[in-house]
NUBA-540976 format. One record per residue: residue in three letters; x negated, y, z of N, C-alpha, C, O in turn. Coordinates in steps of 0.001 Angstrom, whole numbers, padded with zeros to 6 digits, always signed. Each point is the difference from the previous one (the first is absolute). Last residue first. Example, Ala and Ser with C-alpha at 12.3 -4.5 7.8 and 13.67 -1.06 7.14 Angstrom:
BEGIN
ser-012850-002250+007080-000820+001190+000060+000770+001090+000730-000509+001108+000169
ala+000219-006828-000239+000890+001190+000000-000900+001200+000000-001036-000019+000665
END
This chain:
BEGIN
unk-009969-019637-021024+001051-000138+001195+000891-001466-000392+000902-000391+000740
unk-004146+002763-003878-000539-000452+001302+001007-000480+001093-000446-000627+000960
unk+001625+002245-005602-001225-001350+000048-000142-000282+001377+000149-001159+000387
unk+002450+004857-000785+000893-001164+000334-000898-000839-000378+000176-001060+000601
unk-002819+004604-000322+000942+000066+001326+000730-001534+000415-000031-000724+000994
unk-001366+002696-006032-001009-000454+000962+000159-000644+001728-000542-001044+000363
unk+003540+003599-003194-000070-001118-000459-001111-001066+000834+000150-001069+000591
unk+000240+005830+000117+001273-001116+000571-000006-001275-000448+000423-000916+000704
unk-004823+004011+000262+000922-000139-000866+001297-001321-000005-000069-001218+000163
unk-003773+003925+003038+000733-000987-000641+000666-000055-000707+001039+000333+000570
unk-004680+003571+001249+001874-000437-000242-000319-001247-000714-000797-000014-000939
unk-003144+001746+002171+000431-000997+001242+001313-000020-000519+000697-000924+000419
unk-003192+004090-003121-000293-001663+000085+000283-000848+001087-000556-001096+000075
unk+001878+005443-000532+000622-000396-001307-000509-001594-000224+000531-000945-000582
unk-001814+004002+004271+001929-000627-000056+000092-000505-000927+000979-000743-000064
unk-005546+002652+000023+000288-000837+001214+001002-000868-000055-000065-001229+000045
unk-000330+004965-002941-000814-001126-000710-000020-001193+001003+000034-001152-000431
unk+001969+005780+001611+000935-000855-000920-001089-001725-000400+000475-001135-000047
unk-002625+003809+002915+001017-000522+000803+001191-000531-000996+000711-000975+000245
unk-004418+003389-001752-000685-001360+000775+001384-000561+000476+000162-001209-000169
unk+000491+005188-001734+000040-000788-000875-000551-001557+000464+000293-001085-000501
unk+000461+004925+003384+001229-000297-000655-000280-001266-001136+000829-000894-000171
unk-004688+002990+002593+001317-000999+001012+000889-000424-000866+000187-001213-000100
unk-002777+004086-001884-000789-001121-000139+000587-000674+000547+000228-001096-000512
unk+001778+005381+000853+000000-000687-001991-000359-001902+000557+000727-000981-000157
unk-001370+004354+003542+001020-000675+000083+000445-000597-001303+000799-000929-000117
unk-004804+002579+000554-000138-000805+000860+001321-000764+000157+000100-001203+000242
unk-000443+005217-002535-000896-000843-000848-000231-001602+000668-000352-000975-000665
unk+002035+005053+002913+000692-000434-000956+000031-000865-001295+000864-000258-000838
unk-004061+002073+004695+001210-001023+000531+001454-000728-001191+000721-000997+000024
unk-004511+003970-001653-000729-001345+000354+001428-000605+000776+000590-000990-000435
unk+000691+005486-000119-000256-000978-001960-000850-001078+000839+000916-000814+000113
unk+000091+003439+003107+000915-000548+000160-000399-000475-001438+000256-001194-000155
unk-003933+003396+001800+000212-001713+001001+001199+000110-000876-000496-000503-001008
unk-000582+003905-000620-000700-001151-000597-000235-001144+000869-000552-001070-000254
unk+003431+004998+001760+000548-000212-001411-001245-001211-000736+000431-000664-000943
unk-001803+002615+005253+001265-001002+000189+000853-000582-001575+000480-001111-000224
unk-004022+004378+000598-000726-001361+000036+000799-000272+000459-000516-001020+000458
unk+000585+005535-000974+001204-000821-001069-000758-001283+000328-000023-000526-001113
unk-001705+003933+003693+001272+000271+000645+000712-001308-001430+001103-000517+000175
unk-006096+000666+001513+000377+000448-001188+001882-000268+000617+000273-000948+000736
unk-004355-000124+002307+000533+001424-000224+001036+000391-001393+000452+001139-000118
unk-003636-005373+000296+000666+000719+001623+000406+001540-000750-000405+000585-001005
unk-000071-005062-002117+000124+001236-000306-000285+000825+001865+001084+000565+000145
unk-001413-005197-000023-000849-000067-001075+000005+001768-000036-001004+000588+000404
unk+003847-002272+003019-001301-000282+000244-001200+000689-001329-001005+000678+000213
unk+005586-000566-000352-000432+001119+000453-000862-000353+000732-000280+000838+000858
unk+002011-004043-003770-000439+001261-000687+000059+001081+000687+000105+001042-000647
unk+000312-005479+003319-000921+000037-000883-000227+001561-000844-001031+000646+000188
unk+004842-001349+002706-001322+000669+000591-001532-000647-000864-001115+000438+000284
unk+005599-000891-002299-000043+001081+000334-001680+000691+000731-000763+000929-000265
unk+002068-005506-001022-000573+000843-001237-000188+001508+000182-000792+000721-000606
unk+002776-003632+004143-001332-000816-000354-000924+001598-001082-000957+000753+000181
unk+006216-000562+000632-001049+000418+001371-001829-000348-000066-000887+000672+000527
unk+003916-002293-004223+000030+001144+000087-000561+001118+000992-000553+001075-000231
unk+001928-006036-000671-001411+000091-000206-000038+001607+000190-001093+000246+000510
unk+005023-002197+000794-000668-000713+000623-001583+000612-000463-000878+000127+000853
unk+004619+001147-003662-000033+000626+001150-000937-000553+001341-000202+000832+000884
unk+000506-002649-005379-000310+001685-000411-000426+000641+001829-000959+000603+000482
unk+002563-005507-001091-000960+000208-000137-000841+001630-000180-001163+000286+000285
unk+005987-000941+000210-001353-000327+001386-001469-000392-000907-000962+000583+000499
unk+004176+000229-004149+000030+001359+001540-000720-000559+000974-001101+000515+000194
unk+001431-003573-004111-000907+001186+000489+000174+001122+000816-000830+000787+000456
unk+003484-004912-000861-001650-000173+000605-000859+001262+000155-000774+000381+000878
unk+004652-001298-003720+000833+000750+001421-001268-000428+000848+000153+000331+001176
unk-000411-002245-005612-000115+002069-000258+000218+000180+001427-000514+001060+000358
unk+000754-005584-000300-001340+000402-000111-000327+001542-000031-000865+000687+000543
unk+005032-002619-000263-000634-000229+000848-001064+000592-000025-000274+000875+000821
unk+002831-001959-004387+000528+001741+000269-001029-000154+001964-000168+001084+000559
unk-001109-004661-003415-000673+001493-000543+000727+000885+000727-000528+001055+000349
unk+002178-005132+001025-001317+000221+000425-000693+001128-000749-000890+000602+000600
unk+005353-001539-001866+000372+000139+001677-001914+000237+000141-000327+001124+000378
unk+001768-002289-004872-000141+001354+000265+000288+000407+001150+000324+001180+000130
unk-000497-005645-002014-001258+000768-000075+000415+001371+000282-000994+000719-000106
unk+004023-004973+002523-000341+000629-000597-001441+000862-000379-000788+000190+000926
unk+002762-002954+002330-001477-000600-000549+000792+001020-001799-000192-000528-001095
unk+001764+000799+006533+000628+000140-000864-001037-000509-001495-000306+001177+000192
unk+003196-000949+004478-001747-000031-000054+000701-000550-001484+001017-000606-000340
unk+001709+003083+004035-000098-000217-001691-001449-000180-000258-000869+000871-000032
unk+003274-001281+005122-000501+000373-000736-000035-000465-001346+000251-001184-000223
unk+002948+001360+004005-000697-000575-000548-000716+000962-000907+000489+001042-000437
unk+002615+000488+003689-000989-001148+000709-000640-000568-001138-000954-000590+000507
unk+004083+004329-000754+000234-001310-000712-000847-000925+001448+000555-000723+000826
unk-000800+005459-000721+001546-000270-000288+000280-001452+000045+001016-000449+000532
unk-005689+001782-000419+000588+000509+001144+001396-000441-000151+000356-000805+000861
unk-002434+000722-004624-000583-001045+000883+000722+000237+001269+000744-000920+000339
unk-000454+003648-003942+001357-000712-000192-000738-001128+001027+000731-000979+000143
unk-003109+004372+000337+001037+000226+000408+001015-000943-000046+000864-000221+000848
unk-004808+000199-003085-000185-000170+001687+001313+000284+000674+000198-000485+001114
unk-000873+000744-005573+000144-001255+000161-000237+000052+001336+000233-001055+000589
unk-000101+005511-001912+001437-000673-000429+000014-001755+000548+000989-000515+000522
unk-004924+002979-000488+000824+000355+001015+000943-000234-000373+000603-000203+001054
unk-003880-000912-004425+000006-000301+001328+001127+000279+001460+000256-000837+000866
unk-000111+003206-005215+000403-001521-000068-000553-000859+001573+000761-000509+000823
unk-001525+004999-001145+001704-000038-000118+000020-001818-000210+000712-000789+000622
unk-005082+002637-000393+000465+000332+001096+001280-000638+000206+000296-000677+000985
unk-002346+000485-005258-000395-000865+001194+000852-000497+001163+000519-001057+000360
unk-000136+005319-003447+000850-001433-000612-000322-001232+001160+000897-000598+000594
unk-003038+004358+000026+001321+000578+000598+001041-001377-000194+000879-000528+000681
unk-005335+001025-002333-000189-000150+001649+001618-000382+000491+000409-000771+000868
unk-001502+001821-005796-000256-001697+000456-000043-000073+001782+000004-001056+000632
unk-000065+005350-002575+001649-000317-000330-000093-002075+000328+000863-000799+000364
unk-004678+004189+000272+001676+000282+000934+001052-000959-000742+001138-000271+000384
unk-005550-000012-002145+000515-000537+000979+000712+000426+001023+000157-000542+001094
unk+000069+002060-005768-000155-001357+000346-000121-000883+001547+000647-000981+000367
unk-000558+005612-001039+001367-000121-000905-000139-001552+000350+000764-000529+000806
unk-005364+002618-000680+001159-000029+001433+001412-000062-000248+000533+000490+000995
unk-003397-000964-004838-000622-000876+000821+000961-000230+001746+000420-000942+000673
unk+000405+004223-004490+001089-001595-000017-001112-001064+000739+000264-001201+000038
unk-001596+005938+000346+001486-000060+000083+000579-001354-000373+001069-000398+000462
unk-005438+001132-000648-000022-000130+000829+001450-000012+000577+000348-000579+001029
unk-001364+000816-006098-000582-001731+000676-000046+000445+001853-000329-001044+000562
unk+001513+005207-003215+000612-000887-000490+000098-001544+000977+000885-000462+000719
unk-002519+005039+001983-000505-000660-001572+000965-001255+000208+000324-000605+001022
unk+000684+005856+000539-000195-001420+000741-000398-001035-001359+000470+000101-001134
unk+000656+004578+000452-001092+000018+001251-000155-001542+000055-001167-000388+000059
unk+004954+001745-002466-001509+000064-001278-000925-000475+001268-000648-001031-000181
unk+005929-000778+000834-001205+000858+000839-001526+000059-000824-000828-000910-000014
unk+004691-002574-000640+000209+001652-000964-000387+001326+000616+000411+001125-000287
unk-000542-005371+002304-000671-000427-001254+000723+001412-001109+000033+000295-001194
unk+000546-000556+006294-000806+000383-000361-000664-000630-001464-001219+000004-000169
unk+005814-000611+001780-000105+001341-000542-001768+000439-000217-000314+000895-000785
unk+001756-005138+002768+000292+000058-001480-000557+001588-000520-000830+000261-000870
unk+001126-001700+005806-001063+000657-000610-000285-000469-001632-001116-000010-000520
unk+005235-000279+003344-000480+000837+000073-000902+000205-001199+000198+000638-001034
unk+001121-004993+002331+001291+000588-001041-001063+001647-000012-000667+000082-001032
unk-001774-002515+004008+000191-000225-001541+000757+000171-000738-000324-000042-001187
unk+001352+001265+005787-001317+000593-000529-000629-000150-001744-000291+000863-000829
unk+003885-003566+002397+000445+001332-000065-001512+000703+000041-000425+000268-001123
unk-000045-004564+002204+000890+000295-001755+000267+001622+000085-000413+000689-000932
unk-001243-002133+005054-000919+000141-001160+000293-000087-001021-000755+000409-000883
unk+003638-000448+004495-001022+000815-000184-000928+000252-000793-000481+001106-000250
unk+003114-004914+000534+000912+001146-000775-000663+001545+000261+000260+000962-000723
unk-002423-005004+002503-000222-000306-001383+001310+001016-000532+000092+000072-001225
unk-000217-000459+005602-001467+000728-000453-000296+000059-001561-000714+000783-000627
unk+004881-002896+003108-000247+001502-000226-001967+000587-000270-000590+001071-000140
unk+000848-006207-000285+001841+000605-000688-000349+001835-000328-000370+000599-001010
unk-002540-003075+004420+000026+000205-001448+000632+000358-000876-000301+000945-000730
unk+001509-001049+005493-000664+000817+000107-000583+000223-002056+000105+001027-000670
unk+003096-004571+001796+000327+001521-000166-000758+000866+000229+000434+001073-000420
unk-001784-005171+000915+000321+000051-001465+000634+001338-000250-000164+000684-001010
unk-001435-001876+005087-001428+000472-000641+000823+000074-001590-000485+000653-000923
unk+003370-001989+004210-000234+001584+000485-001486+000373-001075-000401+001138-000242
unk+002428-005888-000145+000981+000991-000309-000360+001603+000193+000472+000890-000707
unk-003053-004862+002271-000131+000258-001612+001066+001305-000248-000345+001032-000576
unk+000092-002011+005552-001311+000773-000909-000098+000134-001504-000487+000956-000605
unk+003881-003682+002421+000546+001522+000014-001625+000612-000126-000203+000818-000897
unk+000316-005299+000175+000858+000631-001266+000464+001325+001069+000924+000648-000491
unk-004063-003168+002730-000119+000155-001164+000678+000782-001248-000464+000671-000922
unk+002411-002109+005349-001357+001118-000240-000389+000791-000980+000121+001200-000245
unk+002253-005303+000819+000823+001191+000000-000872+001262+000000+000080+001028-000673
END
């Protein structure tokens, strides 16, 4: 019982975080018709707002219908471990970020923008999570067929 009311309060904590961040990404459309802001950095952050938010929402929907149900949807579909893998890189971004921080104000001291080249390495870090972690899920999913050989 536990279980499914912690799943239920972390699925709605995802749920509304992931409509926080659609709406920021509904928002920052308007910066691809901003001359100031470059092309490839506007659909670089377009991209992962909009794969955080998708994550966010699919995850927290199945935690929820967990909480309601008691069962879980395990599921050996290919697009449950990639939408997994994209939802890797926020902790990874955010876990390495304190690290990268006092690294580039070790390397730069005094320069007031050496947080903007820890967050491109933390963001480069959460790329590498995201994709190690799709390449991880994608070889431990079983495949159904496979499943009923064994059972």
């Amino acid at each position: 019982m536990l279980r499914r009311i912690l799943g239920s309060a972390v699925g709605a904590v995802a749920v509304f975080a992931s409509v926080i961040c659609l709406y920021y990404a509904i928002q920052g459309i308007g910066d691809f018709r901003n001359p100031a802001m470059p092309l490839l950095l506007a659909a670089t952050i377009q991209l992962v707002l909009w794969s955080m938010a998708l994550v966010a929402l699919g995850i927290g929907i199945q935690l929820v219908r967990f909480g309601w149900n008691g069962r879980s949807d395990r599921s050996t579909s290919q697009p449950r471990p990639i939408l997994l893998g994209i939802g890797c890189f926020f902790p990874g971004f955010v876990f390495s970020l304190p690290v990268t921080v006092l690294w580039a104000r070790y390397t730069w001291p005094g320069d007031g923008q050496s947080v903007f080249a820890a967050m491109e390495v933390s963001s480069y870090i959460g790329i590498a999570t995201a994709i190690v972690t799709c390449i991880v899920l994608l070889k431990k999913r079983v495949p159904l067929d496979d499943r009923r050989v064994a059972d």
